[in-house]
C-alpha positions in Angstrom: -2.8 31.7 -1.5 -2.9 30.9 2.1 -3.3 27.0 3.5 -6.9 28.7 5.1 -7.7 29.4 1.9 -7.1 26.1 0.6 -8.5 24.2 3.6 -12.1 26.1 2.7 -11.7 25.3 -1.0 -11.4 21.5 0.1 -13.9 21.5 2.3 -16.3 23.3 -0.2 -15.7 20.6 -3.2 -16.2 17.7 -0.3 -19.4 19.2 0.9 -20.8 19.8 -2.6 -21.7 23.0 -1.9 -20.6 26.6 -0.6 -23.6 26.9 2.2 -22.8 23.4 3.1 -19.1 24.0 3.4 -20.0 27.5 5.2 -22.2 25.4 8.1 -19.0 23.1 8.4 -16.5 25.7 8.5 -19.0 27.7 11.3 -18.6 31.1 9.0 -21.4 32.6 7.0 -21.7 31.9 3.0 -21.0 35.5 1.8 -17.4 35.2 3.1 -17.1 32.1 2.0 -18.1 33.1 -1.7 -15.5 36.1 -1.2 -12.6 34.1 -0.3 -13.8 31.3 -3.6 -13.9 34.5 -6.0 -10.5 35.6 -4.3 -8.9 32.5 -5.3 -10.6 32.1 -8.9 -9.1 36.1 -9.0 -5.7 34.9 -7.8 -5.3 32.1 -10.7 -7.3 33.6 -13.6 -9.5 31.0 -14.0 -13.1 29.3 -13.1 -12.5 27.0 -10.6 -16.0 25.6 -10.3 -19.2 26.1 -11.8 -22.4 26.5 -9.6 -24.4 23.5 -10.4 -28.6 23.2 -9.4 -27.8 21.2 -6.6 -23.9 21.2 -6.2 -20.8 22.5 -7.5 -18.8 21.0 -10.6 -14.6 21.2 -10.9 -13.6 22.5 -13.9 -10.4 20.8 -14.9 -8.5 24.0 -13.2 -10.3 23.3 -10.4 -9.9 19.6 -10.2 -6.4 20.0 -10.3 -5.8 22.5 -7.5 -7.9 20.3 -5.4 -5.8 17.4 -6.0 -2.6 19.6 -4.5 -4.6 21.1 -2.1 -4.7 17.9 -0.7 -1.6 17.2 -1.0 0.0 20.1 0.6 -2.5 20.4 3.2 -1.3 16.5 4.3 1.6 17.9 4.3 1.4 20.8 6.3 -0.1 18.3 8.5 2.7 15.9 9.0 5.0 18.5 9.3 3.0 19.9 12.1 3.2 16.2 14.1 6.8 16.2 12.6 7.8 19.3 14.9 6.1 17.7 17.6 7.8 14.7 17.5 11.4 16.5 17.8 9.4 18.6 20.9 8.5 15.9 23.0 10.8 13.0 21.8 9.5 9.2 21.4 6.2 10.5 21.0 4.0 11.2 18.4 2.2 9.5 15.3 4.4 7.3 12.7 2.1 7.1 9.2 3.4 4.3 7.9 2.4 2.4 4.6 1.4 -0.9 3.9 0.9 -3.4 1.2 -2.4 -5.2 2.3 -0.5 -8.7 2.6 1.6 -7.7 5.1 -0.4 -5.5 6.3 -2.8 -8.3 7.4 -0.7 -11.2 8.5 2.9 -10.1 9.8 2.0 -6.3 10.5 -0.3 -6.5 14.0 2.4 -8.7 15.6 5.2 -6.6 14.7 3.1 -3.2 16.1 2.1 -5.5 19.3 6.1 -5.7 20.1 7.2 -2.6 19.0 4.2 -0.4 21.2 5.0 -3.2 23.8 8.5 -1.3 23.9 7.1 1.9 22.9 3.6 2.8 24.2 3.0 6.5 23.7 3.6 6.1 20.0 0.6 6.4 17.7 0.4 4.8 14.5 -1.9 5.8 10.9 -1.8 3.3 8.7 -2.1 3.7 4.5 -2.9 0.4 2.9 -2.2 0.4 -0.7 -0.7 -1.7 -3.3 3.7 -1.2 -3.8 3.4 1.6 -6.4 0.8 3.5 -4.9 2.8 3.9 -1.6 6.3 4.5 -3.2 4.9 7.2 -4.9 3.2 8.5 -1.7 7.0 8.1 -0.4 8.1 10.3 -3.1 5.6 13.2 -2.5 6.3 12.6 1.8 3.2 11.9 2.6 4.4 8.6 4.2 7.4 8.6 6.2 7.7 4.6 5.9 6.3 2.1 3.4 6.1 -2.4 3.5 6.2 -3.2 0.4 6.6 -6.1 -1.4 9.2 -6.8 -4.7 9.2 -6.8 -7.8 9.4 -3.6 -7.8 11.3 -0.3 -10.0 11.8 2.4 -8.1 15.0 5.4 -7.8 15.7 7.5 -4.7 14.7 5.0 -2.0 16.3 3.2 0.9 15.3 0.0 1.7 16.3 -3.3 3.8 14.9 -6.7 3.8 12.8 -7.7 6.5 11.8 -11.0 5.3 12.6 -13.2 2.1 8.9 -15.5 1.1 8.2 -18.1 -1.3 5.3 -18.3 -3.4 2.6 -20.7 -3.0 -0.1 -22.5 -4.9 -3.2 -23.1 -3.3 -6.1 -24.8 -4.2 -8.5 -27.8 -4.2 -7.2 -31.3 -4.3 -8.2 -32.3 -7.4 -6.0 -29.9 -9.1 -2.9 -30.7 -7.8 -4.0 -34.5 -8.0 -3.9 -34.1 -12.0 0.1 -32.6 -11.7 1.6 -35.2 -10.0 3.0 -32.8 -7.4 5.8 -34.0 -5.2 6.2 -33.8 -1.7 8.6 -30.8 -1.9 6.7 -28.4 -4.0 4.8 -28.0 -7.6 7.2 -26.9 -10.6 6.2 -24.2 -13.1 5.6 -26.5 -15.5 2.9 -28.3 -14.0 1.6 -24.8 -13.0 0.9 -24.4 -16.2 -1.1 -26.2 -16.7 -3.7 -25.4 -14.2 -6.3 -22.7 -14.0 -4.4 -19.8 -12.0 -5.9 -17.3 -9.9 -3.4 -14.5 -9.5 -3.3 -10.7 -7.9 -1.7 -8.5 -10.9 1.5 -8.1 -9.7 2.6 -11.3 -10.3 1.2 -12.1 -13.5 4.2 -10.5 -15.4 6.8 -12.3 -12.8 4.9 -15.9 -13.3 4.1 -15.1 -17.2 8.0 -13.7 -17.8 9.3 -17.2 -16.3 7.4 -19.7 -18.0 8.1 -17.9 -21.3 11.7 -18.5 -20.6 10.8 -22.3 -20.1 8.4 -22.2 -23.5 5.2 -22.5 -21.5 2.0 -20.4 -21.5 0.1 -20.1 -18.0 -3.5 -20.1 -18.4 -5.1 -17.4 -16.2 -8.8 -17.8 -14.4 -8.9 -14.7 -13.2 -6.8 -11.5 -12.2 -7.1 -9.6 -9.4 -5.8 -6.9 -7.2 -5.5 -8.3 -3.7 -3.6 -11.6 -2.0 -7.0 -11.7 0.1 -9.2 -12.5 -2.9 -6.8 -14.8 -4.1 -7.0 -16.7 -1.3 -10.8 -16.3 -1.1 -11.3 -18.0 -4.5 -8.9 -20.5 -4.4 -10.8 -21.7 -0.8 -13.7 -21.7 -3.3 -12.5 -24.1 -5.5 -12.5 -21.9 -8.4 -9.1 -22.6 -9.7 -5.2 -22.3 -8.0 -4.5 -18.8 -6.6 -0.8 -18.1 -6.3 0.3 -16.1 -3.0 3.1 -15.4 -0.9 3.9 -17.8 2.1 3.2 -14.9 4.8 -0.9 -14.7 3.1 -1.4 -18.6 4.1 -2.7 -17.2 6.7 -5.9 -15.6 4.1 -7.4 -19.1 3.7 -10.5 -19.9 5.8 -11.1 -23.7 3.9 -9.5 -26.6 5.7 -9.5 -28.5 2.6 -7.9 -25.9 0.4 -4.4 -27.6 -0.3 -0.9 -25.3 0.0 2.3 -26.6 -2.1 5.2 -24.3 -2.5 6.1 -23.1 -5.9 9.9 -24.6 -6.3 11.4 -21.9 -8.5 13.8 -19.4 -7.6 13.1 -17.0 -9.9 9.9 -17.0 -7.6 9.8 -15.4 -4.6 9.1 -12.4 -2.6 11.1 -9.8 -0.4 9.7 -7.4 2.2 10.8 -4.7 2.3 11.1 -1.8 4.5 11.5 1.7 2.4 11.9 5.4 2.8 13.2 7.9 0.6 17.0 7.9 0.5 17.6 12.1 1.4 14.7 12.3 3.7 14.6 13.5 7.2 12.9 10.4 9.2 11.6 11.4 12.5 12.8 9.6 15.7 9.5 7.7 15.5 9.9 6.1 12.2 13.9 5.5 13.1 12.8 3.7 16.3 10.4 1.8 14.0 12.8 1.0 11.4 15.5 -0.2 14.3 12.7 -2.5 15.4 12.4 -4.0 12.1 15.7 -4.7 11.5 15.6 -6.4 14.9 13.0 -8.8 13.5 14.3 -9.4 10.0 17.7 -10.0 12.1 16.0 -12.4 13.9 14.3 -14.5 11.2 15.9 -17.5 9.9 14.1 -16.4 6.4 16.2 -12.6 6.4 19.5 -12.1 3.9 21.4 -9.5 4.3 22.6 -9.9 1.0 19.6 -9.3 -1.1 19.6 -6.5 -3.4 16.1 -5.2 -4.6 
């Protein structure tokens, strides 16, 4: 099994079929049929069945597409990898994002660091924390943003910026709490209709239990964005971190901080503890560090 082998197998199950993927790949189908039966020969099994209009996986064939994938990203950045220890501060840095950061803090901290460093490249992976530690763990991302709570083993990680939650909505629902100045308590959270991304139900839910209180959830969702979104539609109070303020478009949408400390957020910068980072993603990391260093909001003694 050759990575040619398993670039043509990839492009045949994107392109549905093995004349399609032979007019992408520029070669005629007969070769291309050879080198599919050579590889069904290779494992002993069916890898795909020919379907009246396109082909079907068979479960063997679903999973070597799913490594295939894998290892052809890999091959990949290892490619750019060499590169970079070639030709020095070049190169391309993939670097991982949660999509909170990776909309509010993330374009000014790029904007200073190409400022200092203009031949470097950047792809960016926006997923939620889990989905890029685990692309950490198979190297597919050199570097990840993520946000705690968080598990996770064999990573490296400093704060770049400490964040407090906040509860945002329409008037009249902080009107019926008695809010003060300084912030809404989790018990009157409570007792509103909350709008939260998933991540933070167990967090919120696992505190007001210790308190006796039951939140009472509007809606779940996956992203800060569409938090923010409904709450500027008045359809209940969305809780976000202080960096995704920046989300709401309604003038009228009130902000209170959520005065708890078992509440609040860390960024964090990650990368798997034994693995080789590239001069790219240690120039990047440096930069950080500058930044958190440079916050009043950064502790060097937090401990994820």
């Amino acid at each position: 099994m050759e990575l040619k082998q398993l670039y043509e197998f990839v492009t045949v199950v994107k392109e549905g079929t093995i004349s399609g993927a032979a007019r992408k790949l520029n070669l005629s189908q007969p070769p291309l049929s050879a080198q599919m039966k050579q590889l069904e020969k290779e494992f002993g099994c069916l890898l795909f069945e020919r379907g009246p209009r396109k082909i079907v996986l068979t479960e063997a064939g679903r999973l070597l597409y799913e490594r295939a994938v894998t290892m052809l990203e890999l091959a990949d950045v290892t490619r750019k990898e060499l590169i970079d220890c070639r030709d020095g501060v070049t190169g391309t840095l993939r670097l991982g994002v949660v999509s909170s950061v990776g909309s509010s803090l993330l374009p000014e901290w790029m904007k200073g660091f190409h400022e200092q460093n203009p031949a470097i490249r950047f792809e960016l992976f926006e997923a939620n924390t889990y989905q890029l530690l685990e692309q950490l763990h198979t190297n597919l991302l050199e570097l990840a943003i993520v946000r705690t709570p968080f598990e996770a083993e064999n990573l490296a990680s400093f704060p770049i910026r400490r964040e407090t939650l906040l509860a945002v909505g329409d008037a009249r629902y902080f009107a019926e709490t008695d809010c003060l100045a300084d912030g809404i308590r989790l018990a009157q959270l409570a007792r509103l209709p909350l709008i939260l991304y998933r991540r933070w139900e167990k967090p919120l839910s696992e505190a007001a239990a210790q308190d006796g209180l039951t939140l009472t959830c509007f809606c779940l969702n996956n992203d800060a964005r569409t938090t923010a979104r409904l709450a500027d539609c008045g359809l209940g109070v969305g809780v976000i971190p202080a960096s995704s303020r920046s989300f709401l478009q309604n003038p009228r949408t009130e902000v209170h901080s959520i005065r708890d400390e078992r509440l609040s957020s860390c960024i964090l910068a990650a990368h798997g503890k034994t693995a080789r980072l590239s001069t790219v993603a240690r120039l990047f990391l440096s930069y950080l560090q500058t930044q958190a260093e440079a916050d009043c909001s950064y502790s060097s003694s937090f401990s994820p």
